[in-house]
C-alpha positions as CSV (number, residue, x, y, z in Angstrom):
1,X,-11.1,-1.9,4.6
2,X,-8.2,0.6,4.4
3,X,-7.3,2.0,1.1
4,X,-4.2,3.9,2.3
5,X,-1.6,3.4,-0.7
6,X,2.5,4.5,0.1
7,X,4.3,6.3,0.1
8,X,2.2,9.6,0.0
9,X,2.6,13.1,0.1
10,X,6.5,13.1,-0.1
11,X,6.5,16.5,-1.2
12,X,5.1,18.1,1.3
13,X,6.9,15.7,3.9
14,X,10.3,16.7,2.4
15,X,10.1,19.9,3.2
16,X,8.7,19.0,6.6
17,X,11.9,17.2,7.3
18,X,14.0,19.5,5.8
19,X,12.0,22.4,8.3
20,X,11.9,19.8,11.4
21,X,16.1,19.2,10.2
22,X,16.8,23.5,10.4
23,X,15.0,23.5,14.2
24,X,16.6,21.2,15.3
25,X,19.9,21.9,14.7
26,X,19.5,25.8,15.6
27,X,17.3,25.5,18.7
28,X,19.0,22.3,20.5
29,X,22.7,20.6,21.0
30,X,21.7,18.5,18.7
31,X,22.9,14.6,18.1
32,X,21.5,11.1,16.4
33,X,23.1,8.0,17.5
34,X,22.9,4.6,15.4
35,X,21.4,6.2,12.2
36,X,23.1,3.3,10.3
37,X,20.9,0.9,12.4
38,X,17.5,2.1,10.3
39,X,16.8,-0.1,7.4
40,X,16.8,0.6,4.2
41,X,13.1,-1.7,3.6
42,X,10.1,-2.4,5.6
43,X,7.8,-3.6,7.2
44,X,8.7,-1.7,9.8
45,X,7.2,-0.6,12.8
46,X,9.2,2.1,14.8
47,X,8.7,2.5,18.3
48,X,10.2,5.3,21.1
49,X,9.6,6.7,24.1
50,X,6.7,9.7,24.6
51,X,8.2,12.3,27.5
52,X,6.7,15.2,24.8
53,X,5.3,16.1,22.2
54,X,8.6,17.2,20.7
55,X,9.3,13.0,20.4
56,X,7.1,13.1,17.5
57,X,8.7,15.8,15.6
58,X,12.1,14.0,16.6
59,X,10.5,10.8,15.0
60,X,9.8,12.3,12.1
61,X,13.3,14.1,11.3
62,X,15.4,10.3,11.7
63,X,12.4,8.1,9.4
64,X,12.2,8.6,5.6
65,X,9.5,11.1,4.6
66,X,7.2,8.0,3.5
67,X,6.7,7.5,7.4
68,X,3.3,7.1,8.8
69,X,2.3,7.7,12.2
70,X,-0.3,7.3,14.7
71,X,-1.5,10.5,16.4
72,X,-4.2,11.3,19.4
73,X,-6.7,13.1,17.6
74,X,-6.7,15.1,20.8
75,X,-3.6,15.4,22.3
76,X,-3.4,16.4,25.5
77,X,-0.2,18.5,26.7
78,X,0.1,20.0,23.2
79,X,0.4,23.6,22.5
80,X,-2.1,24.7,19.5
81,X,0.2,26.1,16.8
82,X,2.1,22.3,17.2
83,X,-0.9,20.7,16.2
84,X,-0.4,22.0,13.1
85,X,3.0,19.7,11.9
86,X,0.7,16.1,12.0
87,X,-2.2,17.4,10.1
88,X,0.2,18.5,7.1
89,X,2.3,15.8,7.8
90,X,-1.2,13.1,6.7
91,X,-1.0,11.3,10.4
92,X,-3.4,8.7,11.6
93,X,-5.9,10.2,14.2
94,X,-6.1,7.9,17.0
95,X,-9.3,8.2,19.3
96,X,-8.8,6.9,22.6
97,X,-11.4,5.0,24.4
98,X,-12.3,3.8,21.2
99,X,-10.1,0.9,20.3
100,X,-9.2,2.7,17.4
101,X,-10.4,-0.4,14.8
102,X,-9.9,2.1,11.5
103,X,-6.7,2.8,12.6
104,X,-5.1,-0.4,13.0
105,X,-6.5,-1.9,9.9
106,X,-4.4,1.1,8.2
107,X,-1.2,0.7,9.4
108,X,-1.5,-2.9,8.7
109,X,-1.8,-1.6,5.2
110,X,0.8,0.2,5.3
111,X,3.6,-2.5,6.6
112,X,1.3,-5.0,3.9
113,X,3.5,-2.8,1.6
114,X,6.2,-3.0,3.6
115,X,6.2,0.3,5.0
116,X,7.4,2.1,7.7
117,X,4.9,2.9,10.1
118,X,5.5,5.1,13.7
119,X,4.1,4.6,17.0
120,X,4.5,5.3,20.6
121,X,3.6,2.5,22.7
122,X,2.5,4.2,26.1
123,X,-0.3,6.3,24.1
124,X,0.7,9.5,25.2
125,X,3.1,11.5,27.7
126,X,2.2,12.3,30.9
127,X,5.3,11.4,32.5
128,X,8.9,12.0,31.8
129,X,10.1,8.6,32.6
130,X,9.2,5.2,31.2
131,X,5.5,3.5,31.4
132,X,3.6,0.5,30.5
133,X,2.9,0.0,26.7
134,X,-0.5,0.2,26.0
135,X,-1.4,-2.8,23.5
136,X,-1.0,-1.0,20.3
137,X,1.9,-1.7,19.6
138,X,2.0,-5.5,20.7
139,X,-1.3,-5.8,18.8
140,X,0.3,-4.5,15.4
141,X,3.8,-6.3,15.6
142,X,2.1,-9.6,16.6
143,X,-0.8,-9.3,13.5
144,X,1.8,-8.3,11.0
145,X,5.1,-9.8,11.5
146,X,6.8,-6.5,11.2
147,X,10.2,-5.8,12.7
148,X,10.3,-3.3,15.7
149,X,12.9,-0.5,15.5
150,X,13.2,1.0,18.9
151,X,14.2,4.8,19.6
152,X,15.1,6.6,22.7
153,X,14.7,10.0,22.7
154,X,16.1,12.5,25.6
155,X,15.7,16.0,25.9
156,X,12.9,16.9,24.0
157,X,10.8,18.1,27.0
158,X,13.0,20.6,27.5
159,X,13.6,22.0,23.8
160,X,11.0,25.3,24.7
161,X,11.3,28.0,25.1
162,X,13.1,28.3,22.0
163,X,16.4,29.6,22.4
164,X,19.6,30.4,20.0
165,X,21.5,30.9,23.8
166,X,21.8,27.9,26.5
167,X,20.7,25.2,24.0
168,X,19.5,22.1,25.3
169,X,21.0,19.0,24.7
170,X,18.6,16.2,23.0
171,X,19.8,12.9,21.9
172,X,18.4,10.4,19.9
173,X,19.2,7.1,20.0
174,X,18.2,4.3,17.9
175,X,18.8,0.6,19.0
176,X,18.8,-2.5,16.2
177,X,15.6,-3.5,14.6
178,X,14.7,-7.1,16.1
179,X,11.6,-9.5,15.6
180,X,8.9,-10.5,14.4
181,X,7.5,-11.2,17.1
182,X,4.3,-13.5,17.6
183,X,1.7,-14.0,19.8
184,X,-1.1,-17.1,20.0
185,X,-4.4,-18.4,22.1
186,X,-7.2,-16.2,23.1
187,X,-9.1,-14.3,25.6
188,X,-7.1,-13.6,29.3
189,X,-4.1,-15.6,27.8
190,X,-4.0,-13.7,24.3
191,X,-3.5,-10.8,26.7
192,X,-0.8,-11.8,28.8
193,X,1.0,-12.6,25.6
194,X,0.2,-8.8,24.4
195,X,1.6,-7.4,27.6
196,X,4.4,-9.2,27.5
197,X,5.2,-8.0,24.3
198,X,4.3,-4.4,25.3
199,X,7.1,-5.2,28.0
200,X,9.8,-6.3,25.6
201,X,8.9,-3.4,23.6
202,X,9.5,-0.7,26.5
203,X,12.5,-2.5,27.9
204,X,14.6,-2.4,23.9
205,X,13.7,1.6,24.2
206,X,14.3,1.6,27.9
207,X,18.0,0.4,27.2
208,X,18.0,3.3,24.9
209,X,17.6,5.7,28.2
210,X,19.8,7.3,30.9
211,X,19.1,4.7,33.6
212,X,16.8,7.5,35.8
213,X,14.5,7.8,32.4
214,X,14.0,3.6,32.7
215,X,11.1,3.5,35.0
216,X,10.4,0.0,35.9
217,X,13.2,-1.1,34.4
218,X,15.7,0.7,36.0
219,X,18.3,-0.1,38.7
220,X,17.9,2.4,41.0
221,X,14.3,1.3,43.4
222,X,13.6,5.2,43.9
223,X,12.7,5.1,39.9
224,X,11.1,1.6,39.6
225,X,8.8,3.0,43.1
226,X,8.5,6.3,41.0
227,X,7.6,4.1,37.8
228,X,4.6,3.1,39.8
229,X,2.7,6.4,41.0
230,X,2.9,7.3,36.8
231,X,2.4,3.8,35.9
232,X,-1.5,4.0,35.3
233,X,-3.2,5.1,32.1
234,X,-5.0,8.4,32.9
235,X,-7.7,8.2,30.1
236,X,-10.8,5.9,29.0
237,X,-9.6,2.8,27.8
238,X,-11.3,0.4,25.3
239,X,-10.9,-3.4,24.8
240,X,-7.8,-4.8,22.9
241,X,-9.9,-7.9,22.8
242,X,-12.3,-6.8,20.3
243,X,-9.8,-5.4,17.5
């Protein structure tokens, strides 16, 4: 049973954004394409690419402050100081290798009140190119009839060193909301549905991406052969089959 109730903590998350907003804007050549394509009302599950952890502070500034997001509760690649932003943000701690039951059950609560909940569907960044969706994301959009919002983000990797001088450039882009989107059967075939999904997911953000950033799904076969040496998930994995 999850007895997360939103929105939450919009205080606090206000002046998160407004903070996330000013850092932005004076550390990076800074731009946001296809705001107007965010709605206005959930369920809504929003979905982007993970080439840093920067994406999730990008995340943050576009969604309203009564966002909720998943989060590794250790995440690797992550300097200490930036670990700081989720925990006063109120994220959802994700434990990989464990399935992560609790935390699906709460952000089905969350788009049950037709919120908008964050996720990124490779389950963490390793690479800076495209990769298989874990089944997370599949998993959530298929049990809750949500719409999926995808969000490409480019750049963020190379936001630090901070620097007023030589900005970098880092674009977001955010594609049209599309779904629901359903799955059905059991067992090996429930999970061929759930991949496929994953796949649909990664190809709306892919489109979202120059085409070297595509991995698989790009046109160039130096990037789709690329795609395949970071293609496999480097941590413990659990069974999608029992959540």
């Amino acid at each position: 049973m999850s007895d997360i109730k939103v929105p939450r903590r919009l205080a606090i998350r206000s002046v998160l954004k407004g903070l996330i907003s000013l850092a932005l804007h004076t550390f990076s050549d800074f731009e946001v394409i296809g705001q107007e394509n965010i709605p206005e009302k959930g369920p809504l599950i929003v979905t982007g690419n993970h080439f840093s952890f920067a994406d999730s502070i990008a995340m943050l500034h576009i969604a309203p402050p009564s966002i909720e997001m998943f989060s590794g509760a250790n995440p690797a690649f992550t300097p200490a100081w930036a670990k700081l932003l989720p925990r006063l943000w109120g994220v959802l701690y994700v434990y990989r290798g464990t399935g992560s039951r609790q935390a699906i059950r709460d952000a089905e609560n969350v788009l049950a009140q037709d919120g908008f909940f964050g996720i990124f569907p490779e389950g963490g960044a390793w690479a800076e190119m495209i990769r298989p969706a874990r089944p997370g994301a599949a998993y959530l959009a298929s049990r809750t009839g949500a719409r999926v919002l995808p969000v490409g983000f480019t750049g963020f990797n190379t936001v630090l060193p901070l620097r007023l001088r030589n900005q970098s450039k880092v674009t977001i882009r955010i594609g049209k909301p599309y779904g629901p989107l359903k799955i059905s059967g059991r067992g090996k075939d429930r999970r061929e549905q759930l991949d496929a999904l994953g796949d649909r997911i990664m190809k709306e953000i892919a489109l979202l991406l120059p085409d070297h950033l595509r991995g698989k799904f790009s046109s160039d076969p130096a990037v789709r052969e690329l795609a395949q040496e970071v293609a496999d998930y480097p941590w413990k994995t659990a069974s999608w089959d029992e959540v």
